[in-house]
N, C-alpha and C positions, 0 to 999 in steps of 0.2 A: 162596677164592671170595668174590667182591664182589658185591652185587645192588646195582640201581639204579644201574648204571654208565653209560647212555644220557649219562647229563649230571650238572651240578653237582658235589654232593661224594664221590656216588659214583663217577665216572671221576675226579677227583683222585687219589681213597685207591686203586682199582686201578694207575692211572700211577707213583702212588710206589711201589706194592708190586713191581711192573715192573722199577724202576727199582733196588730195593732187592736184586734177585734173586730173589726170588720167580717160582714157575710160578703163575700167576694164570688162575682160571677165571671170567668174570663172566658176569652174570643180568641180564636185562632184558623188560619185554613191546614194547619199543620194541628193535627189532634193527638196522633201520637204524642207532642214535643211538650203538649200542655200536662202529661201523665205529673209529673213532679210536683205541679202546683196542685193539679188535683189531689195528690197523698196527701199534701198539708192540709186540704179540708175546702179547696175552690172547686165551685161548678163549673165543668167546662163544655163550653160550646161551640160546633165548627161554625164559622165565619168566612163566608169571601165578601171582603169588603168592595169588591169592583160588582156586587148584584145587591142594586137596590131593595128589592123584596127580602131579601135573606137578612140584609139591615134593621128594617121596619119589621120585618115578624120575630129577631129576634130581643126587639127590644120590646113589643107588644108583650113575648113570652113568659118576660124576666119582670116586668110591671105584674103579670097577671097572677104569678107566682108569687111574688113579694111584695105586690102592691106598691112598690113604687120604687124608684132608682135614683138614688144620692147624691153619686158620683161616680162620673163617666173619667177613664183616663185612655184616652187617646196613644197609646205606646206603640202600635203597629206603626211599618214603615221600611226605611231602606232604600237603597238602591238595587235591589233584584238582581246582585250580581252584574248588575251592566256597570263597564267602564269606559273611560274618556274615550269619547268617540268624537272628530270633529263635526263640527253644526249640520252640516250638507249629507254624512252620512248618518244619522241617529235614524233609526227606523219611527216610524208615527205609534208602531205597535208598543216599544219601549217608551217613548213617552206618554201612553196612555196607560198604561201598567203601572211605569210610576208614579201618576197621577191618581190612579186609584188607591195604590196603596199608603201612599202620602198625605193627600189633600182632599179626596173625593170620598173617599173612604168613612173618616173624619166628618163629614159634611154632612154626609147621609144619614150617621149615626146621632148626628147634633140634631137636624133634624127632626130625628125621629123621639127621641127624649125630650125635647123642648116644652111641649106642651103637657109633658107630666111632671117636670121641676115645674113647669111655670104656674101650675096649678096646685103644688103642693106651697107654692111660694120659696123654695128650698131648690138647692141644686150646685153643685160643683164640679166643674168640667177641665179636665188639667190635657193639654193638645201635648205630646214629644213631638217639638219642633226637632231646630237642630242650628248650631251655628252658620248652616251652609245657607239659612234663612236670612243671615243677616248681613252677611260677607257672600263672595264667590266660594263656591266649594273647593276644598281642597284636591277632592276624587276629579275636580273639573267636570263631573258629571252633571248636563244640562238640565234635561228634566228633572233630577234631584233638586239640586239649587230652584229650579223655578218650583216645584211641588211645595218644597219647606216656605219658599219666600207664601207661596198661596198660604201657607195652614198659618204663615205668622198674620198674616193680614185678615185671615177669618177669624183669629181669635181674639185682636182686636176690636174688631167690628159685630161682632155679636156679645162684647161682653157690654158694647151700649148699652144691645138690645132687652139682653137680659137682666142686666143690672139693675132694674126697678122692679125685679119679679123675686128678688133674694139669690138672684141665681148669676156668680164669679164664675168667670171665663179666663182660664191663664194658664202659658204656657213654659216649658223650659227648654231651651237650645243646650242640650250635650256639644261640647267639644270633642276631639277624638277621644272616642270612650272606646276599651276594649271591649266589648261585648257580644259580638257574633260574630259569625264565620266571614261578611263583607269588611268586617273592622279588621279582621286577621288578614285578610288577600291584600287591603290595602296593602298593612303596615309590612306583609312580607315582600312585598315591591319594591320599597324603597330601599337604595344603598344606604350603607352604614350611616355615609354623609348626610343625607337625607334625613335619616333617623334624627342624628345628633341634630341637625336642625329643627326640626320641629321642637323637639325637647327645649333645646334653647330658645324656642319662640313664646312657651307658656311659664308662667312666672313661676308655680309651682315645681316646675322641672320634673312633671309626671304625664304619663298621660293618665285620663277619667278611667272610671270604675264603674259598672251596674249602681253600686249602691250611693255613688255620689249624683247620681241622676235622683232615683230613688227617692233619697234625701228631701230634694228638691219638691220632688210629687206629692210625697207627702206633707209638706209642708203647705202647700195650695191646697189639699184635699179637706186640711184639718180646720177648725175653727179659727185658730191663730190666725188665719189669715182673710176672715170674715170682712175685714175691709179694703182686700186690695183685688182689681179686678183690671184685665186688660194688658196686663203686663207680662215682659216677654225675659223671662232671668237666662241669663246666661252661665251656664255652668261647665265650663275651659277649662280652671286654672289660672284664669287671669292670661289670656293668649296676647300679643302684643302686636 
């Protein structure tokens, strides 16, 4: 199961898993957006990740159907369009939105699968964090930076838990990835100067792609990587 499949890198990392032979179930509050992956052959499910019930029943659904769920990837996310706002004025509403969509979301959804990887003995769970996890954000956006720092510290922290049940817990930090319509508003903000700088801050002198995320997910989803758990990859460019 892939959330946040409407667009960017969460319809990447479902197409590849598609692609890969995978029976692929995605999640989205955007149903229209998932039409695409659905043609290549994924089931797609509306999802609001900020209502607990709708979490739990949809992964009770997707168990009861298939009798069991593999691999859970965590791709939904974002900053909801909200930009740098100072501390004093951020609304409570905006940091609980991006909290669900972030970190809460995620939580629910872990959850609610836990006790059917942990009972198959089997289970792999890949979080899109995000650089802004590990550093200040670039967007300077608060509840962002604090939402990713939450989802890198729960991936962390339950991959102790689950780690004796067969069940890797790990996540990947995209650097500025082109990928959705928040990735485009940024980057057309910045002066030219601005551009060039960042460029020249990542070693590859690009910015990220969907499918260098992707990559990544895949590679924690797949067997290769049966003995690493907890771990948080970053995937920039090589940022400096």
């Amino acid at each position: 199961m892939v959330t946040g499949a409407a667009q960017g890198i969460g319809r990447e990392i479902a197409t590849r898993l598609i692609a890969a032979g995978a029976r692929v179930h995605v999640a989205d509050i955007d149903v229209d957006g998932m039409a695409p992956v659905g043609e290549a052959g994924a089931m797609p499910h509306h999802l609001d990740l900020a209502d607990r019930k709708c979490c739990f029943d949809l992964i009770r659904r997707i168990v009861a159907a298939e009798g069991k769920i593999d691999i859970l990837v965590n791709a939904a996310g974002g900053s909801l369009g909200k930009g740098r706002s100072p501390l004093e004025d951020i609304p409570e509403s905006d940091w609980h939105d991006i909290f669900n969509a972030n970190a809460n979301g995620a939580f629910r959804l872990c959850q609610a699968i836990a006790p059917h990887m942990k009972s198959a003995g089997y289970g792999r769970i890949v979080n899109i964090a995000s650089n802004a996890g590990l550093r200040p954000a670039l967007s300077g956006n608060i509840p962002y930076s604090s939402a990713k720092h939450a989802l890198v510290g729960m991936t962390r922290q339950m991959a102790v838990e689950l780690g004796p049940c067969g069940v890797t817990v790990n996540a990947v930090a995209p650097g500025f990835v082109m990928s959705g319509p928040w990735a485009r508003r940024l980057w057309d903000g910045y002066d030219p100067q601005a551009r060039q700088r960042l460029i020249e801050s990542i070693h590859t002198r690009r910015l990220g792609t969907a499918p260098d995320v992707a990559n990544a997910a895949l590679f924690f989803a797949a067997e290769d990587s049966a003995w690493i758990t907890g771990q948080v990859l970053s995937v920039d460019g090589g940022r400096a």
